[in-house]
Every structure is written in structure tokens, then in C-alpha cells.
C-alpha positions as protocol buffer text, in pm:
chain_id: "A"
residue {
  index: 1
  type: UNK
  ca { x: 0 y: 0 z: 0 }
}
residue {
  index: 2
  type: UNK
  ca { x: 112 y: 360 z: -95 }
}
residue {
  index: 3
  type: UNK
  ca { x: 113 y: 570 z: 247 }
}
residue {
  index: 4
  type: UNK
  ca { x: 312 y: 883 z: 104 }
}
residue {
  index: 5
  type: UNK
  ca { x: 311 y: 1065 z: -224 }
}
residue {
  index: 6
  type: UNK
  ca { x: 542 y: 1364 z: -243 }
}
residue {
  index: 7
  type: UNK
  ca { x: 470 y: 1658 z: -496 }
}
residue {
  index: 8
  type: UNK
  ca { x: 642 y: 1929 z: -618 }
}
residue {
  index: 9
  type: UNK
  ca { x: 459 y: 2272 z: -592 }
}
residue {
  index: 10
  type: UNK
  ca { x: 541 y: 2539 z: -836 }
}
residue {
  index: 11
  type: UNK
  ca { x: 409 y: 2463 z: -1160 }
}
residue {
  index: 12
  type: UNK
  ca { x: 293 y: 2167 z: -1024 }
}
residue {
  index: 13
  type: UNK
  ca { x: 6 y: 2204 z: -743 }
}
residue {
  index: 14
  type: UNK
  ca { x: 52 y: 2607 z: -756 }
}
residue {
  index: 15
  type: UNK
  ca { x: 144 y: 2816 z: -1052 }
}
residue {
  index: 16
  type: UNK
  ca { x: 437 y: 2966 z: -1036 }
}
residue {
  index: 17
  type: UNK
  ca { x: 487 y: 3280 z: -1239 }
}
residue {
  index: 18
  type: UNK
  ca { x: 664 y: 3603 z: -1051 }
}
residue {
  index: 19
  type: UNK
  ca { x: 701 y: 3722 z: -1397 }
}
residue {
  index: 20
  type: UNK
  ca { x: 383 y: 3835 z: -1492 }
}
residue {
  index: 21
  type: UNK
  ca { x: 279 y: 3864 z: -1166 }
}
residue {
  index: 22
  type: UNK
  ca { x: 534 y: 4132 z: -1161 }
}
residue {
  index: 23
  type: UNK
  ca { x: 409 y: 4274 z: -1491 }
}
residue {
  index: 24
  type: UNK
  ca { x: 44 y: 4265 z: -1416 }
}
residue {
  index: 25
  type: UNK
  ca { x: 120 y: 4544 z: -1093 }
}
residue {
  index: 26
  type: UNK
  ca { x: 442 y: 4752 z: -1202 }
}
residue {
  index: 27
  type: UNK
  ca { x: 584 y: 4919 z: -1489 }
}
residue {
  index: 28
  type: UNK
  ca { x: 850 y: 4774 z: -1729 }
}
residue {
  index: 29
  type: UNK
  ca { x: 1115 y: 4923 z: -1563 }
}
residue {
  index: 30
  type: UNK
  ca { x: 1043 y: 4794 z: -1189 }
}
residue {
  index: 31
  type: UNK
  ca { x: 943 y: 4444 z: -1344 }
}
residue {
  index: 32
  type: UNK
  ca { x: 1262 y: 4384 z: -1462 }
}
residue {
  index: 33
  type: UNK
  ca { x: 1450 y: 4501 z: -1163 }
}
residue {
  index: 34
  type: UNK
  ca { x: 1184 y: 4342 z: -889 }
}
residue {
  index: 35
  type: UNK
  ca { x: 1238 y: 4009 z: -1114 }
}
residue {
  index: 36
  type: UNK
  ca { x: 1611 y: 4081 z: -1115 }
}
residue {
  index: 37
  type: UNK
  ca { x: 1661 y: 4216 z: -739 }
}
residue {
  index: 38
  type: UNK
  ca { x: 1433 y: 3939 z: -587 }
}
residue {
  index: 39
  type: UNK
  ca { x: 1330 y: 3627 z: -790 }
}
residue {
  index: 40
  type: UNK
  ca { x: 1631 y: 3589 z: -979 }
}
residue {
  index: 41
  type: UNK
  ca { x: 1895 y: 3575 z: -681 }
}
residue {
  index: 42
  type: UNK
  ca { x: 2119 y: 3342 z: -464 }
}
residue {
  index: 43
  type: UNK
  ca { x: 1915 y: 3450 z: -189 }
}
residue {
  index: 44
  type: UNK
  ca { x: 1530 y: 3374 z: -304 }
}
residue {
  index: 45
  type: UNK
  ca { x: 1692 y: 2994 z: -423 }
}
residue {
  index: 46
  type: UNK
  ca { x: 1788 y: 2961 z: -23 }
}
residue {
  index: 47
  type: UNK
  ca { x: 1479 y: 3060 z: 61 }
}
residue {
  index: 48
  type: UNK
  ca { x: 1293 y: 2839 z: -131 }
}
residue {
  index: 49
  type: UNK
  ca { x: 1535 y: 2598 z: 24 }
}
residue {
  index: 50
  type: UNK
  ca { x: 1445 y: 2705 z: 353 }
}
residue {
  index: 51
  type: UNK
  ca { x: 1793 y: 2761 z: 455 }
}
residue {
  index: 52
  type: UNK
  ca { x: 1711 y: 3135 z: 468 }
}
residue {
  index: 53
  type: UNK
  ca { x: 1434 y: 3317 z: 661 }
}
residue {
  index: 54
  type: UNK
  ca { x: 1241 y: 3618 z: 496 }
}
residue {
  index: 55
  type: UNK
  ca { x: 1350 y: 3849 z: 672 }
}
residue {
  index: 56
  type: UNK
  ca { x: 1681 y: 3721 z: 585 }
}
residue {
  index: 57
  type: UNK
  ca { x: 1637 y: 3737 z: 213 }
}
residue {
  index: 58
  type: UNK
  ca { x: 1427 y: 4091 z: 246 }
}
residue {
  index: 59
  type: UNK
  ca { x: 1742 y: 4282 z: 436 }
}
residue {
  index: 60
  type: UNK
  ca { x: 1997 y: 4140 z: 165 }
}
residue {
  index: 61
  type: UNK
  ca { x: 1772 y: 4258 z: -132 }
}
residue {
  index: 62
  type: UNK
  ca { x: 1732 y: 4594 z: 83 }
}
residue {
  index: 63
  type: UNK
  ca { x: 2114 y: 4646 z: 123 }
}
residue {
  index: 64
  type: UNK
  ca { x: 2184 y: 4581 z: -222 }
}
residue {
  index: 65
  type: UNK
  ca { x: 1884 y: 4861 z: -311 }
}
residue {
  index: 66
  type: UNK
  ca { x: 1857 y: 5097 z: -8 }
}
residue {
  index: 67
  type: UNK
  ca { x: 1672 y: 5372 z: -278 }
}
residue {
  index: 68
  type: UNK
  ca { x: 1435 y: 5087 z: -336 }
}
residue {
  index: 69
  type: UNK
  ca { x: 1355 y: 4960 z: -14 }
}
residue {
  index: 70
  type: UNK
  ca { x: 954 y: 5042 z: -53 }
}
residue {
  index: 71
  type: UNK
  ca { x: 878 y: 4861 z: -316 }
}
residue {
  index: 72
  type: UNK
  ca { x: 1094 y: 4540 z: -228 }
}
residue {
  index: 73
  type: UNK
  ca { x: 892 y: 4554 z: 129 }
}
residue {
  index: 74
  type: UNK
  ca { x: 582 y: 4517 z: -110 }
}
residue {
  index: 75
  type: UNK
  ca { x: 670 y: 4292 z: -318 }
}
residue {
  index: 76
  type: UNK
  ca { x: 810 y: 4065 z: -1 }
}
residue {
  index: 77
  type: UNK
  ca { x: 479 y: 4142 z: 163 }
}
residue {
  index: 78
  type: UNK
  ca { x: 260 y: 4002 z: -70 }
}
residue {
  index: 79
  type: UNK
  ca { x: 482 y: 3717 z: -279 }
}
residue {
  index: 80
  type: UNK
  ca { x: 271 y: 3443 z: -133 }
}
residue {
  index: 81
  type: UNK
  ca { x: -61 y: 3560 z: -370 }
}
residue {
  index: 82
  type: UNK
  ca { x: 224 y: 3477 z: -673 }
}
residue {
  index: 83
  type: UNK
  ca { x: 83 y: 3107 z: -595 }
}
residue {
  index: 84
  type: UNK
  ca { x: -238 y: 2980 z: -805 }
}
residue {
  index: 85
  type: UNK
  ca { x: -383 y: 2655 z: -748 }
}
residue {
  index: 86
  type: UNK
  ca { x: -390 y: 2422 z: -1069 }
}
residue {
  index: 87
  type: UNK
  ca { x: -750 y: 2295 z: -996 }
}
residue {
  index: 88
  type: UNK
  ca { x: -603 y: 1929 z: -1206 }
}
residue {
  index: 89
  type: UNK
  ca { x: -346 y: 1885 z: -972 }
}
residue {
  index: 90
  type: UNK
  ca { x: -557 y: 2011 z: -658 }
}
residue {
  index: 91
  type: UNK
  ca { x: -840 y: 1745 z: -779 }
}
residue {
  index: 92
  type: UNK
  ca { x: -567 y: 1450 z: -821 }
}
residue {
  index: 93
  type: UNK
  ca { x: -446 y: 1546 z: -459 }
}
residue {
  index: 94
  type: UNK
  ca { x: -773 y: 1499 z: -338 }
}
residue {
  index: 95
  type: UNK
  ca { x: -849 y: 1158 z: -520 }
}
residue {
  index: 96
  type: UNK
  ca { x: -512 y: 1063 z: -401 }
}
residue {
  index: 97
  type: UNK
  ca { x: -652 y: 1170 z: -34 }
}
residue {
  index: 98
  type: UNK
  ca { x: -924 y: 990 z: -21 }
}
């Protein structure tokens, strides 16, 4: 008998997308940097890791931007509504569940 099935979760249970998350509440310009200064760092892979806390990753991405420091608060505050359910996944989960 299967007890345990392990599943990846961006792009797999969640969407995953920071991208055009990004692009759907900034301009062009801060898109590319948020994407650059946040998702596309050392520091957001350890956190994903969990080897790094947020605040961790937030004061790093702060001292590397001081100027910018609002807007990487709000992006930091809010990162978690990045992740979508994929209702196929969610719906295999649940058979899988039961």
C-alpha cells in the first residue's frame, strides 16, 4: 500500500509565475528590476530551500537597493498571492486523499 506521495509545488500544485505577476502590478522598468533584485537571486533559491528566513532574504535585497527599499517591502509582503492553485493537480491530490 502507498502511504506517502510527495509533490512538487510550483508549476505543479501552484502556478508559479513572478514574472507576470510582476508585470500585471508595475511598470517595465520595476518588473525587470523586482524580477532581477528578488526572484532571480542566490538568496530567493535559499529561501525556497528554507535555509534562509524572509527576513533574511528581504534585508539582503534591501542592502543591495537601499533607494528601493519600498517597493521590495511590497513585493516581499505580498509574494505568497504569486501562488495559483492548478484545480487538475488540486483534484488528483484529493483523489489521491481519499
Amino acid at each position: 500500500m502507498i502511504n506517502n506521495v510527495i509533490f512538487d509545488i510550483g508549476n505543479v500544485l501552484l502556478y508559479y509565475y513572478p514574472y507576470e505577476y510582476l508585470e500585471k502590478k508595475y511598470s517595465y522598468s520595476d518588473t525587470v528590476f523586482l524580477f532581477s533584485a528578488i526572484f532571480d537571486t542566490d538568496e530567493w533559491l535559499k529561501l525556497d530551500k528554507g535555509t534562509i528566513t524572509e527576513e533574511e532574504a528581504l534585508s539582503t535585497f534591501i542592502e543591495r537597493n537601499p533607494e528601493k527599499e519600498n517597493i521590495l517591502r511590497e513585493v516581499m509582503s505580498d509574494f505568497y498571492s504569486i501562488f495559483t492553485p492548478i484545480e487538475s493537480s488540486v483534484e488528483i491530490l484529493k483523489h489521491l486523499r481519499n
